[in-house]
C-alpha positions in Angstrom: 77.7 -150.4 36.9 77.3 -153.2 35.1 79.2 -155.5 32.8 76.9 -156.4 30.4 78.1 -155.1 27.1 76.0 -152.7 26.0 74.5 -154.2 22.7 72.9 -157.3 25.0 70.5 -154.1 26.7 67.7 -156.6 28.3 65.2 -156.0 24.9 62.6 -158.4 24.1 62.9 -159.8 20.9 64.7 -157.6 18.6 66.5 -157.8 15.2 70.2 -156.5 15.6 71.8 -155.7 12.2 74.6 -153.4 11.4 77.9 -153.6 9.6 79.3 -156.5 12.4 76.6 -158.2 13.8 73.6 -160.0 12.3 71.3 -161.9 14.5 68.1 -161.4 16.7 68.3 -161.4 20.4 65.1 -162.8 22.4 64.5 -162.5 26.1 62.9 -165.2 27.7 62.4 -165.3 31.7 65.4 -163.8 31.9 67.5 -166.0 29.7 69.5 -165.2 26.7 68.8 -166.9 23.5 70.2 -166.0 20.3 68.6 -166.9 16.8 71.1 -167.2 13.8 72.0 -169.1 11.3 75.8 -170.5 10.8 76.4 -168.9 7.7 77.0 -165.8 9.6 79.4 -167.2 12.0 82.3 -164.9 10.8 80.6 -161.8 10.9 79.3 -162.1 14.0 82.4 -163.8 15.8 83.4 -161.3 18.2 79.7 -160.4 19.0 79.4 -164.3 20.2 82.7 -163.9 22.1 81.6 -161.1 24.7 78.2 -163.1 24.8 79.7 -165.8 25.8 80.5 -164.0 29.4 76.4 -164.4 29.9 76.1 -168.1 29.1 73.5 -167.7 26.4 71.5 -170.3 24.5 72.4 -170.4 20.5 70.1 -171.7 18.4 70.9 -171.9 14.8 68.1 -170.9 12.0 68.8 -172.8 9.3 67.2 -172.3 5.8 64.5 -174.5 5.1 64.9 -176.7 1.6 61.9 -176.6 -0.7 59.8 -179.5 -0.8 60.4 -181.7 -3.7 57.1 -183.5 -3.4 56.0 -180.0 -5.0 58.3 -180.6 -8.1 58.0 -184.0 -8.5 54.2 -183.7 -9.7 55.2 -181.8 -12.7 57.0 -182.8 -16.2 59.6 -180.8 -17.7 57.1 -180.9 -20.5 55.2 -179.0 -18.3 57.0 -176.1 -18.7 58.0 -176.1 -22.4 57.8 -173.2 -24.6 55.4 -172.7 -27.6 57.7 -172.9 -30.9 56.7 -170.5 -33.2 56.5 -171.4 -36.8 57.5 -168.4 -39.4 56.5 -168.4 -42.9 59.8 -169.9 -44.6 60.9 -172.2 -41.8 60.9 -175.7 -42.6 58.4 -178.6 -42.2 59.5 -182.0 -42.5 58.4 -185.6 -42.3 59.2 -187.8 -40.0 61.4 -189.3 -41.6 63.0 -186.3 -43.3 62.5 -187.2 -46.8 60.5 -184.5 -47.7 61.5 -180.8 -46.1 58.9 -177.9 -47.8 59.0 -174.1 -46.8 55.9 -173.4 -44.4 53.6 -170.6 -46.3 51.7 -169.1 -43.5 49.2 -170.0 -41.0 45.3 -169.4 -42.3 42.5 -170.1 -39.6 38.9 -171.9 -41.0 35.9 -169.4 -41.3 33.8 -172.5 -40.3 35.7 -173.0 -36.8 37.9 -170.2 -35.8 39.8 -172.9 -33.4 41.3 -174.4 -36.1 44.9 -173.6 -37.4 46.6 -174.6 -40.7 50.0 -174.3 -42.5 49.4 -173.4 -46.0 52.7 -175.3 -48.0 52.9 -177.0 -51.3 50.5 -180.1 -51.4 53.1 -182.0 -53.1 55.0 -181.8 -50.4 52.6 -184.6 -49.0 53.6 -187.1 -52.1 56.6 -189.4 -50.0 54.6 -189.9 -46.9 55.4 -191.8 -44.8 51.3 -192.2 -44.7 48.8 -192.6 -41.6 46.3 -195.2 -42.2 44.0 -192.3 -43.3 46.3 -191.1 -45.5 47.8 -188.0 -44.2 51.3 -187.2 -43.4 53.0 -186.0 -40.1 54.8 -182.9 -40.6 57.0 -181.2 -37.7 58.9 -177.7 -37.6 62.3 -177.7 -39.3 63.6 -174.2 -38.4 66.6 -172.6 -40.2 69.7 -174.1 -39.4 67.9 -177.1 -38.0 69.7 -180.3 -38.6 69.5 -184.2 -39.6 71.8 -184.6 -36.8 70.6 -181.9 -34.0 67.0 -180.9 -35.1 66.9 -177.8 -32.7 62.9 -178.0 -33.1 61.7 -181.2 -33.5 58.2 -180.1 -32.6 55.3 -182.3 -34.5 52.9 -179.7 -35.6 50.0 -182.1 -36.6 48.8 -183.9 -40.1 48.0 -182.8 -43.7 45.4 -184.8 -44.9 45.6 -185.9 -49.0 45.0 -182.6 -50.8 43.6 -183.0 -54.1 46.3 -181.6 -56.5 44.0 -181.7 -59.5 43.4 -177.8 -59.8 46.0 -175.9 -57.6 49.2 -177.5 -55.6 48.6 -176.5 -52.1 48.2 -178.9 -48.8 47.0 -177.9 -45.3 49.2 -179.2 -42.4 46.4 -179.2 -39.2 47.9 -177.6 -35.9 47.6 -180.4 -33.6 49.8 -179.4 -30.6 49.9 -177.2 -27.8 53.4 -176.3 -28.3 53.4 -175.0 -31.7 52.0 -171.3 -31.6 50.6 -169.1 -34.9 51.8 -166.3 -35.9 51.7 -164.2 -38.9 55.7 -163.3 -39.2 57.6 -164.4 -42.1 61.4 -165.3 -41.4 64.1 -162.9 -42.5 67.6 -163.8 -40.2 69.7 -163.2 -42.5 69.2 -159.5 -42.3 69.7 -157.9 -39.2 67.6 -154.9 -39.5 64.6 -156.9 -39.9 64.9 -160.4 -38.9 61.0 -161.2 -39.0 58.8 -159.6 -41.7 55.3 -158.9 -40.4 52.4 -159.9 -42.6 49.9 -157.1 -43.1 47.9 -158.6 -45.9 47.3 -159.6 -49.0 47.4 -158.8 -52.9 47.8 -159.8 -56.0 51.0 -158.6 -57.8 50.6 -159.5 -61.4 52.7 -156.6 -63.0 55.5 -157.6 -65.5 58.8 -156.3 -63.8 57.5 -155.8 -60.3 60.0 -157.2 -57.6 58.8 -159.7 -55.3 60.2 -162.2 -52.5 60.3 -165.4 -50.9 61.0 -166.6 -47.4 62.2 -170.6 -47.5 63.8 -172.9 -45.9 66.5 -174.0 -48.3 67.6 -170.4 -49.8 65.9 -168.3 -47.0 65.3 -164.5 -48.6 65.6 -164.5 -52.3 64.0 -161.2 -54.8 63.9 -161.1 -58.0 61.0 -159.9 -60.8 58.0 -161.1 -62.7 59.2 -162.1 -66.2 55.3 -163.1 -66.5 51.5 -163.6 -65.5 49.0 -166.4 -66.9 51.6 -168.9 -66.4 52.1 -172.6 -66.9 53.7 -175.8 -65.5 53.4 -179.1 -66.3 53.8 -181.7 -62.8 54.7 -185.2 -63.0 52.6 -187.1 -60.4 51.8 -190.9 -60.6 52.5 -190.8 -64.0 50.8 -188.4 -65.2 51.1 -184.8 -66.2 48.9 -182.6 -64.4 49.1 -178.7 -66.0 48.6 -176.1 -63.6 47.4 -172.8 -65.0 47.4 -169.2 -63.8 50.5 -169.0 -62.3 53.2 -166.3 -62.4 56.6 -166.8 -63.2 59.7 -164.6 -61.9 63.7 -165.0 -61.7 65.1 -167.8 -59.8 64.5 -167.2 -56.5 63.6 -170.8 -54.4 65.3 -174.3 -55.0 64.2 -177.7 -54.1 63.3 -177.4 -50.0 61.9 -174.0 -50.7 58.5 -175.5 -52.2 55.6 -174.0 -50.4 57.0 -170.7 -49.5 55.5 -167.3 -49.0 56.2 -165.0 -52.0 55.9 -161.0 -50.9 55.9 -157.4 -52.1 56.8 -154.8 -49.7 57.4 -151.3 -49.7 60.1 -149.5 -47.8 57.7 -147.5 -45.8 56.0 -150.3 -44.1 58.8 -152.4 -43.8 59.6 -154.7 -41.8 55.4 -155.5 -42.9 55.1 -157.3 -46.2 52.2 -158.2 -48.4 51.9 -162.2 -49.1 51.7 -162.2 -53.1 51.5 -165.9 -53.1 53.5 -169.3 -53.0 56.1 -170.8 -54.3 55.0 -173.9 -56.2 57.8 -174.8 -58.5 61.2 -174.5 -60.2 63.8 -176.6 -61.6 67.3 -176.9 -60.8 68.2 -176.0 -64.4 66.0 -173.4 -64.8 66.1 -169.9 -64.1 63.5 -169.2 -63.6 60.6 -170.3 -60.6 56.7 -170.2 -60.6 54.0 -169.0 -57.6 50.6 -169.3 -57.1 48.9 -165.6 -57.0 47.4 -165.0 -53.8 43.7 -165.1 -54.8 44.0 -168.7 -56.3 45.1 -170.3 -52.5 43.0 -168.2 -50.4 39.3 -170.0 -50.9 36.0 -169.0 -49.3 36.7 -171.4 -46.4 39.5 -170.2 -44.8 41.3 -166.7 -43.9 45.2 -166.1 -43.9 46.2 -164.6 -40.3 47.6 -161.3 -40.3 49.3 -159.1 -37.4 45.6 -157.7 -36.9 44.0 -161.4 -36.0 46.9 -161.8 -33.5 
């Protein structure tokens, strides 16, 4: 009989694994070689032991590192996620002097590849200005700081908007890494912490309840005291009257300037309807002004909905 223990049976290249032992075994011209790696040295202790008896050869199988010649090609920018900017997040300048609300992205009818921010145009007045004239604006997300910007994303430019008739700019998307969407922030309520955008319409009756989504006071409601409304803007000295607009309760402060003002209905919530913007207010009022709906959008340019996405 012999005295080979009977888990070295003369096989040819076989896997053993059970609860003790984990290792292969491979016959060649009649010598004993076994594959494993030391990490299983423990576990397989006694196994070795009685092999031992049979002079085998022990070859260890090591795990092979990764390349890092396959890393190395690549940035970390490489990999970066596209930041999402919600209606009523910031935008900022560079050098933070001005921080508006973003409205909500529209898309040109003339080249369906281009992307804008619709925001206040006044936000534009500070600079600081590119030798064209337009302003850098980057994402300023709630909560984002002048000492930890958690999103310091640049977006792209808004060119000089003429302010003459209606106080809106267009800020250009520009990078990669800044992604449309046609959501409207709402954190602050847990139930329905983005508000989808469905459409849009004009709200114009005296008393209805509307909303805004911006940066400074996030989610404020409050109702139309009036349509067919005035206010009167200071800008290089002179007054410039803008006409049209509708006023309601206090419901943005200053940082809130180009925010999306909705109506919504608790059957299709969390989707809103975008009423307008928010285009002004004083501190010492109480009272705030938007432009309706059908003023901003122009024949040029569509505003994105859930539907386009």
């Amino acid at each position: 009989m012999s005295n080979r223990p009977p888990y070295l049976a003369l096989y040819k290249n076989v896997s053993y694994v059970n609860h003790d032992v984990i290792l292969e075994l491979e016959i060649v011209d009649l010598e004993i070689i076994i594959k494993k790696p030391h990490a299983d040295d423990d576990q397989n202790k006694e196994f070795i032991a009685d092999a031992a008896k049979l002079n085998p050869i022990i070859i260890y199988n090591e795990p092979k590192m990764p390349e890092t010649e396959v890393m190395s090609n690549k940035s970390i920018y490489d990999f970066q996620i596209e930041s999402l900017v919600l209606g009523g997040e910031g935008v900022r300048t560079s050098n933070y002097q001005t921080i508006c609300a973003a409205g909500f992205w529209v898309r040109s009818r003339l080249n369906s590849t281009k992307y804008y921010i619709m925001t206040a145009g006044h936000c534009h007045d500070n600079g600081p200005f590119n030798t064209d004239g337009s302003v850098d604006f980057y994402h300023f997300p709630w909560l984002g700081s002048l000492v930890n910007d958690v999103a310091p994303g640049f977006i792209g430019q808004m060119a000089q908007p003429d302010l003459s008739v209606v106080d809106k700019g267009l800020i250009l998307k520009q990078s990669d890494l800044i992604g449309v969407t046609a959501s409207v922030r709402n954190s602050d309520n847990p139930d329905y912490r983005e508000l989808f955008i469905y459409g849009t319409g004009v709200i114009d009756t005296v008393e209805s309840v509307v909303c805004k989504s911006g940066y400074f006071s996030h989610v404020q409601c409050g109702h139309i005291q009036a349509t067919d409304a005035s206010f009167y803007f200071i800008k290089d000295d002179e007054v410039v009257e803008y006409r049209g607009l509708t006023k309601v309760d206090k419901i943005g402060f200053q940082g809130d300037s180009g925010a999306p003002v909705f109506g919504y209905e608790l059957s299709l919530m969390p989707g809103i309807i975008i009423a307008g913007m928010l285009s002004s207010g004083n501190l010492l009022d109480d009272w705030n002004t938007f432009t309706p709906i059908d003023v901003l959008i122009t024949d040029d340019i569509d505003i994105i909905t859930v539907n386009d996405l």
